[in-house]
N, CA and C of each residue as an Amber inpcrd file, in Angstrom:
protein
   405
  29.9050000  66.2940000 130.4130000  30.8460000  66.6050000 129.3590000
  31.2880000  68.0660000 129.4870000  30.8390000  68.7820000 128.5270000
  31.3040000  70.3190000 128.3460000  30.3550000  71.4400000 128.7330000
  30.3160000  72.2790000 129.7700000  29.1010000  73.5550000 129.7920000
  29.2680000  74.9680000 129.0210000  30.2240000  74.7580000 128.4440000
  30.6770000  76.2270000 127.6430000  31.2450000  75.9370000 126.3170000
  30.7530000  75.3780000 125.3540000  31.1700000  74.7750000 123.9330000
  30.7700000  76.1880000 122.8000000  32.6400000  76.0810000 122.3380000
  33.0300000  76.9740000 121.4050000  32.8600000  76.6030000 119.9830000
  32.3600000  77.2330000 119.3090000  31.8090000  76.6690000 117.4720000
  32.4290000  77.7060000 116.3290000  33.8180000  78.1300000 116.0840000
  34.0820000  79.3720000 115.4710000  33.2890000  78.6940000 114.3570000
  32.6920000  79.6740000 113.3550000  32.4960000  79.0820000 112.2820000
  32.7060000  80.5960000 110.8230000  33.3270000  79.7900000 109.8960000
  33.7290000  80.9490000 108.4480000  32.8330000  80.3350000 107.5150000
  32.2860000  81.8700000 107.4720000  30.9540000  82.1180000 106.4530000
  31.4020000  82.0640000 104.8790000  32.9420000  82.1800000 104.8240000
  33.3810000  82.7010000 103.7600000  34.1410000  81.4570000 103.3780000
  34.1420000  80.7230000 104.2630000  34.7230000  79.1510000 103.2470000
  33.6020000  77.5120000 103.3560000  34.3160000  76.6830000 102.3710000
  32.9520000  75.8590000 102.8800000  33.5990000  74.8930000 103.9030000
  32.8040000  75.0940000 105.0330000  33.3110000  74.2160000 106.2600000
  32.0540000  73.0950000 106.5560000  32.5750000  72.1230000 106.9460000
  31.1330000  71.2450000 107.8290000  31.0900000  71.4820000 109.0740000
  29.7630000  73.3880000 108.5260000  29.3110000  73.5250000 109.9800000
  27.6810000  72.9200000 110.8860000  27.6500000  72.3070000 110.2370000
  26.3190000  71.1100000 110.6410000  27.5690000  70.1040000 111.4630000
  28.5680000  69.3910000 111.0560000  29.0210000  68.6800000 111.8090000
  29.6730000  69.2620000 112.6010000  29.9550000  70.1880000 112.5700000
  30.5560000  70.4040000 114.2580000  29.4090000  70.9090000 115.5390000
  28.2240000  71.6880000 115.0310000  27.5430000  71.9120000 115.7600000
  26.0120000  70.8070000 116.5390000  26.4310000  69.6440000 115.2860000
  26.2660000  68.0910000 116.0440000  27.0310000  67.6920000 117.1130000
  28.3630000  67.5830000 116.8900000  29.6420000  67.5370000 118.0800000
  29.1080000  67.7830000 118.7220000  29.0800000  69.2740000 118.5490000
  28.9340000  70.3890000 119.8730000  27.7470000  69.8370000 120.4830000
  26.5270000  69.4540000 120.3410000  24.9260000  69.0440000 120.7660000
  25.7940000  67.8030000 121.4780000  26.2650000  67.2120000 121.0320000
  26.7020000  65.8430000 121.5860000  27.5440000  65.6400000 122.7470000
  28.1060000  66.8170000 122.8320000  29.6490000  66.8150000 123.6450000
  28.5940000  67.6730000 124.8400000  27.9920000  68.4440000 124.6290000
  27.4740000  69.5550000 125.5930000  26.7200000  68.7350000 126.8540000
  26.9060000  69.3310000 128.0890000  26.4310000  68.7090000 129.6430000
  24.8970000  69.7270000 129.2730000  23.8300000  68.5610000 129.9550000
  22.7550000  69.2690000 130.2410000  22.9100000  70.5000000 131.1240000
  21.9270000  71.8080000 130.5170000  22.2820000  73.1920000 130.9910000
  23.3350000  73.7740000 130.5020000  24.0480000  73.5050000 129.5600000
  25.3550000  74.3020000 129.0310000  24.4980000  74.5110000 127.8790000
  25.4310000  75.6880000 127.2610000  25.4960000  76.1440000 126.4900000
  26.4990000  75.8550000 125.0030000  26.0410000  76.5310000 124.0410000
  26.8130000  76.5850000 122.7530000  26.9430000  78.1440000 121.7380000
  28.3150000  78.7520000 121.5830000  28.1680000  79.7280000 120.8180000
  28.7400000  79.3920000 119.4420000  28.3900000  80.1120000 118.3080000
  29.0780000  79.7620000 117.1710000  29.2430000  81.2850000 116.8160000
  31.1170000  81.6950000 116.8120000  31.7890000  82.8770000 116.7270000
  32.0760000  82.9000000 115.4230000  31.6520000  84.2420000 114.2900000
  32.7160000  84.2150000 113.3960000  33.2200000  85.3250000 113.3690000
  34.2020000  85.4310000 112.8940000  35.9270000  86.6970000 113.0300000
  35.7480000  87.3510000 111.6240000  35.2640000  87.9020000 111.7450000
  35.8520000  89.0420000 110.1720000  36.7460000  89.6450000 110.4280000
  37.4640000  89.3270000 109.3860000  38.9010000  90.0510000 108.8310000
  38.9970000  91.1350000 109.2240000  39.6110000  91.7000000 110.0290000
  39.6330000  93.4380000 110.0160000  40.1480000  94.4130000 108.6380000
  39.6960000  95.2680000 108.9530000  40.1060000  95.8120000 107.4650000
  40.9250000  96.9790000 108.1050000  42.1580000  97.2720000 107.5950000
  43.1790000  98.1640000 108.2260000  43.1610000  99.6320000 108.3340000
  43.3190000 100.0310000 109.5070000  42.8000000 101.4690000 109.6750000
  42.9290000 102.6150000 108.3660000  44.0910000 101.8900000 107.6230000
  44.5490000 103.2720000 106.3990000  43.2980000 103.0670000 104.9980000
  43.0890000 102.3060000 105.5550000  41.5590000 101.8770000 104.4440000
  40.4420000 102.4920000 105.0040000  39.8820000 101.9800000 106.1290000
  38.8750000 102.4600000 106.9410000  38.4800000 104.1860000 106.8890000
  39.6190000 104.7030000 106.9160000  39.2190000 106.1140000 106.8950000
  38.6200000 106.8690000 105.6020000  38.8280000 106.0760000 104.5170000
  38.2290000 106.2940000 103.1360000  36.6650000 105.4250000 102.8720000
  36.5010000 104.9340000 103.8780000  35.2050000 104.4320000 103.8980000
  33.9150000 105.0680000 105.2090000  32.8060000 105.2200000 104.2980000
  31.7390000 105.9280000 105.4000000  31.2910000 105.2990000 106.1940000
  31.1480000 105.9680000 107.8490000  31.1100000 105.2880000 108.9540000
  29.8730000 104.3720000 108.7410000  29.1170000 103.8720000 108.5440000
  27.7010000 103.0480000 107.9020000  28.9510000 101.7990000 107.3340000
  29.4540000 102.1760000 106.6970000  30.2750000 100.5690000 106.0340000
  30.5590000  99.7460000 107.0720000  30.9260000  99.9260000 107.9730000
  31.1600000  98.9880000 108.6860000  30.3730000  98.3300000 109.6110000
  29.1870000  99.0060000 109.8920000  28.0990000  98.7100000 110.5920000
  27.3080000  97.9140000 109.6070000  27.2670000  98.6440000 108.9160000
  26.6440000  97.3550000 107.4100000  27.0620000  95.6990000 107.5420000
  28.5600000  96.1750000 107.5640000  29.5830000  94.8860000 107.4250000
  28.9340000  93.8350000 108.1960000  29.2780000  94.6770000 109.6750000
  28.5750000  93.5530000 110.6820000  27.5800000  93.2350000 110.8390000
  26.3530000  93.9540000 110.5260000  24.8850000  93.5950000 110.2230000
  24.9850000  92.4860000 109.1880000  25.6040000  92.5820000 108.1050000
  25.5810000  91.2160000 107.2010000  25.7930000  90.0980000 107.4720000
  27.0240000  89.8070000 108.5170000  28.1190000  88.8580000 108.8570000
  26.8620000  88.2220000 109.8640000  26.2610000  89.1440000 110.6870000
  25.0630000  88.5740000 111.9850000  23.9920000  87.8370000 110.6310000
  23.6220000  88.5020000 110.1390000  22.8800000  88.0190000 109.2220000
  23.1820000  86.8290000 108.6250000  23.9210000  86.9880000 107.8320000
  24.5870000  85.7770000 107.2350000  24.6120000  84.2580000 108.0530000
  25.3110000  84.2310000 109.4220000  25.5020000  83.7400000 111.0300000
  23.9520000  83.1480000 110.9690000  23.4040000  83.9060000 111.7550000
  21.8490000  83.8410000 111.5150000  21.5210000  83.0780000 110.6520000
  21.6150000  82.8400000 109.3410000  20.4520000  82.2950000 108.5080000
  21.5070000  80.7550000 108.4580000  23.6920000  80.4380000 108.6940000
  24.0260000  79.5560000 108.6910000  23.3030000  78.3950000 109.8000000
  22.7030000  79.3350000 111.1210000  22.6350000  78.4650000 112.4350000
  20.8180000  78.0250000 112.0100000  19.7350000  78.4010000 111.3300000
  18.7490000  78.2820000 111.0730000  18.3810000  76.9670000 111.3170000
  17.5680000  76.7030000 112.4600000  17.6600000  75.0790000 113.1080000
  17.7880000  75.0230000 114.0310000  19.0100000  75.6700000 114.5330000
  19.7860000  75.8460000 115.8240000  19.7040000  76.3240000 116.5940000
  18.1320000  76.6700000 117.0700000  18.0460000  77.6350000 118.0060000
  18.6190000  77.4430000 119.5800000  19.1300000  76.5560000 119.8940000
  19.8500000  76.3110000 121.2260000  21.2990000  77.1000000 120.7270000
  21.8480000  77.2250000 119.5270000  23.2780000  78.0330000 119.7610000
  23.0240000  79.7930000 119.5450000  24.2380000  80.3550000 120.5010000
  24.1720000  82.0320000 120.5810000  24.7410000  82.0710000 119.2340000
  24.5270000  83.0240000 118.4990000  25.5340000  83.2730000 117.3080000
  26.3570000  84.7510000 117.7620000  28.0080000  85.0770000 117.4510000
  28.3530000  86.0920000 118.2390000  29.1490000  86.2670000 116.4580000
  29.4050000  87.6090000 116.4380000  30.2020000  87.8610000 115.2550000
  31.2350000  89.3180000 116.3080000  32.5270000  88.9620000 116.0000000
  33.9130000  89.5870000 116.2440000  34.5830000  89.9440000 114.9390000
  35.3680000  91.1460000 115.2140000  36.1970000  91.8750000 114.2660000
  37.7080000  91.1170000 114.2720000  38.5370000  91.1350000 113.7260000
  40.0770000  90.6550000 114.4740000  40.6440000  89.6790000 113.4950000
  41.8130000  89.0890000 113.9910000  42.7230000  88.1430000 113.6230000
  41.7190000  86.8400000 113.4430000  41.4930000  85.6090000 113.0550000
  40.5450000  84.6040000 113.0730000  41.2790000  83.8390000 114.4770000
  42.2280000  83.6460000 114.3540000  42.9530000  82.5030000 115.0650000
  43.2050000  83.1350000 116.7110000  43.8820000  84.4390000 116.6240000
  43.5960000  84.9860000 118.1000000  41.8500000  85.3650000 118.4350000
  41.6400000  85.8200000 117.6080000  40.3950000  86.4000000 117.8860000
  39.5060000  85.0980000 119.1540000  39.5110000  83.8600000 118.2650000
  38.8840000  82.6520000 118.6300000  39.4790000  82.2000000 120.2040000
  40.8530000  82.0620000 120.3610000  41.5150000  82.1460000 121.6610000
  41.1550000  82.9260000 122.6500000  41.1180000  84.4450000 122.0970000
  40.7730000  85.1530000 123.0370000  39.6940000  85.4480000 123.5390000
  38.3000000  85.1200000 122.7240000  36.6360000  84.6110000 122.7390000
  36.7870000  83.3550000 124.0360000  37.3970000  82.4710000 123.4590000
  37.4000000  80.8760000 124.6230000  37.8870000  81.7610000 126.1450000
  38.9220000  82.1860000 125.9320000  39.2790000  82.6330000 127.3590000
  38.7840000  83.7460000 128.2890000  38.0310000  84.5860000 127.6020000
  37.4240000  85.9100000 128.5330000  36.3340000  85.7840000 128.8270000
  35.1170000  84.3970000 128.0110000  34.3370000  83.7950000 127.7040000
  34.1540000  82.6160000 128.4580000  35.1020000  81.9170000 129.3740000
  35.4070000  80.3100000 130.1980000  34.8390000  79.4790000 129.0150000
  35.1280000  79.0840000 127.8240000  34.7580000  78.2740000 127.0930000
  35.6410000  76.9120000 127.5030000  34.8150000  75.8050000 127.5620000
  35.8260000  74.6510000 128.0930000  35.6500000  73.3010000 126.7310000
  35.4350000  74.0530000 125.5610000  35.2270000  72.9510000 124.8300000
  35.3790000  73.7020000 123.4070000  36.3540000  73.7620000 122.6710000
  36.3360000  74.7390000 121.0780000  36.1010000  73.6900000 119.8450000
  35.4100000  73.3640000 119.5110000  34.7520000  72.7580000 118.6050000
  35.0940000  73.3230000 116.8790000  36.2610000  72.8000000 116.1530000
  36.5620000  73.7200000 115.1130000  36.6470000  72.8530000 113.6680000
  35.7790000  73.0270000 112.4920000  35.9590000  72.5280000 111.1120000
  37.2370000  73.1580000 110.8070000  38.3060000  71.7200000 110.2160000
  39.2210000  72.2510000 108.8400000  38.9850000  71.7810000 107.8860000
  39.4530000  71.7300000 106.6600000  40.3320000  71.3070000 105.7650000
  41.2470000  70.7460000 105.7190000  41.6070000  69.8760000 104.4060000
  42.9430000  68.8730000 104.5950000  43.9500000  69.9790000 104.2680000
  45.0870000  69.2880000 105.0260000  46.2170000  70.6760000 104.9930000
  46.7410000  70.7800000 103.0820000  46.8880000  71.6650000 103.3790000
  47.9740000  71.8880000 101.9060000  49.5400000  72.3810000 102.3950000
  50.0780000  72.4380000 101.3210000  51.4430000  72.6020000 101.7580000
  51.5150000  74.4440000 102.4750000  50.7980000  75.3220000 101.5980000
  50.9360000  76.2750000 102.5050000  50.2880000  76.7160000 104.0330000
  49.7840000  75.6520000 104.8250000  49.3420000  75.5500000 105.7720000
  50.0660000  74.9510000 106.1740000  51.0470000  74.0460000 106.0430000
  52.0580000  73.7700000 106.4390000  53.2260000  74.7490000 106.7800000
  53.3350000  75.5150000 105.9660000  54.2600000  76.7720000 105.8890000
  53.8040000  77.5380000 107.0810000  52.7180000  78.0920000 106.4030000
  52.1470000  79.6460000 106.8640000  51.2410000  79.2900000 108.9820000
  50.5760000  78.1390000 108.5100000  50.0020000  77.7680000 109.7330000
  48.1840000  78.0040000 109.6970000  47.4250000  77.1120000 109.8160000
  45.9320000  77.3610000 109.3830000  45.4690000  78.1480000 110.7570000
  44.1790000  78.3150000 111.1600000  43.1920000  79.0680000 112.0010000
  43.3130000  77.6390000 112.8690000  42.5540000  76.5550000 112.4560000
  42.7810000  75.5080000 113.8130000  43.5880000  75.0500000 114.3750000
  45.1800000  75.2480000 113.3250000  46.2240000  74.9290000 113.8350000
  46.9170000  75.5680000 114.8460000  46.2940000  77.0050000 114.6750000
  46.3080000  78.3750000 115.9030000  45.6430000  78.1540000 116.7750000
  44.5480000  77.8440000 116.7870000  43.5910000  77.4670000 117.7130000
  43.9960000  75.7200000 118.5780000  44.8420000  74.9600000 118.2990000
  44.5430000  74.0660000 118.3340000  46.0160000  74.2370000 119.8910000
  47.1890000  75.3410000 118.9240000  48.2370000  75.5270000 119.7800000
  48.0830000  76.3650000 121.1250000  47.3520000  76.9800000 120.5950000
  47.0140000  78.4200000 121.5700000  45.9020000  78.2840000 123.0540000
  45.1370000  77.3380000 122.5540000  43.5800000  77.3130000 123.3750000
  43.9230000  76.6370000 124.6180000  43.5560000  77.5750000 125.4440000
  43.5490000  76.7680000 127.4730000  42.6280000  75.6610000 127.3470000
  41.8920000  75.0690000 126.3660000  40.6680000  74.3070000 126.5780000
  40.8340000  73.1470000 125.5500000  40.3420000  71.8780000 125.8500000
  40.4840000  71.1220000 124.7300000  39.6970000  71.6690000 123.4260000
  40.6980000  71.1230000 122.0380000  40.2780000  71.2130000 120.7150000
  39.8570000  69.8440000 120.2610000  38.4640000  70.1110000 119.3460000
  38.1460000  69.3520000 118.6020000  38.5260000  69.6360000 117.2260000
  38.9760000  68.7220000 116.1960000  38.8670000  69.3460000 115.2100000
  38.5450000  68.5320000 114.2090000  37.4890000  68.3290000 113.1660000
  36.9060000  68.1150000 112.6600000  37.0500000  68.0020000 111.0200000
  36.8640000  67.1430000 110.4380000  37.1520000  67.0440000 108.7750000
  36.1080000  66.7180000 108.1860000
């Protein structure tokens, strides 16, 4: 099946990340691997400079943390936490990364995801690799 299976997963909404990282166990070739990436929001440089350099190291210590205690079970997946866009961020993880399998929870669309465009729907357009995507 897959030796490089991609798992973005958001800490900050409720996703079914047990079912995708079943997928992922399922879909994965013996000897491959599994990471589960999550993207925090960047926070914009004209902000950043009013905040003490520790805030943001904090930030990401939480987000690993947080990561960490979602994958608890899981000790066969890497957990990786990235700064950035969610939707490029995840593209650009699969590709510098040879991920050959992106494994992604949505939600049912609403109309402004229709409009605006969701994270898997970015991911789903964007990715050199097949998408799973998951409800």
């Amino acid at each position: 099946m897959y030796k490089n299976i991609l798992v973005p997963i958001a800490l900050e909404h409720d996703r079914d990340t047990a079912g995708a990282l079943e997928i992922a166990r399922l879909l994965l070739s013996e000897g491959g691997k599994i990471t589960a990436l999550h993207v925090m929001e960047a926070i914009p440089a004209y902000a950043t400079q009013y905040l003490p350099k520790e805030q943001m190291e904090t930030r990401h210590a939480d987000a690993v943390a947080l990561l960490k205690k979602e994958l608890a079970g899981y000790t066969d997946v890497k957990p990786v936490v990235k700064t950035g866009h969610s939707g490029r961020s995840i593209v650009e993880f699969a590709d510098a990364h040879d991920i050959d399998c992106i494994i992604i929870a949505s939600h049912r669309p609403g109309l402004q995801d229709y409009l605006l465009g969701s994270t898997a729907a970015r991911v789903v357009r964007h990715a050199q690799c097949p998408v799973h995507v998951i409800r």
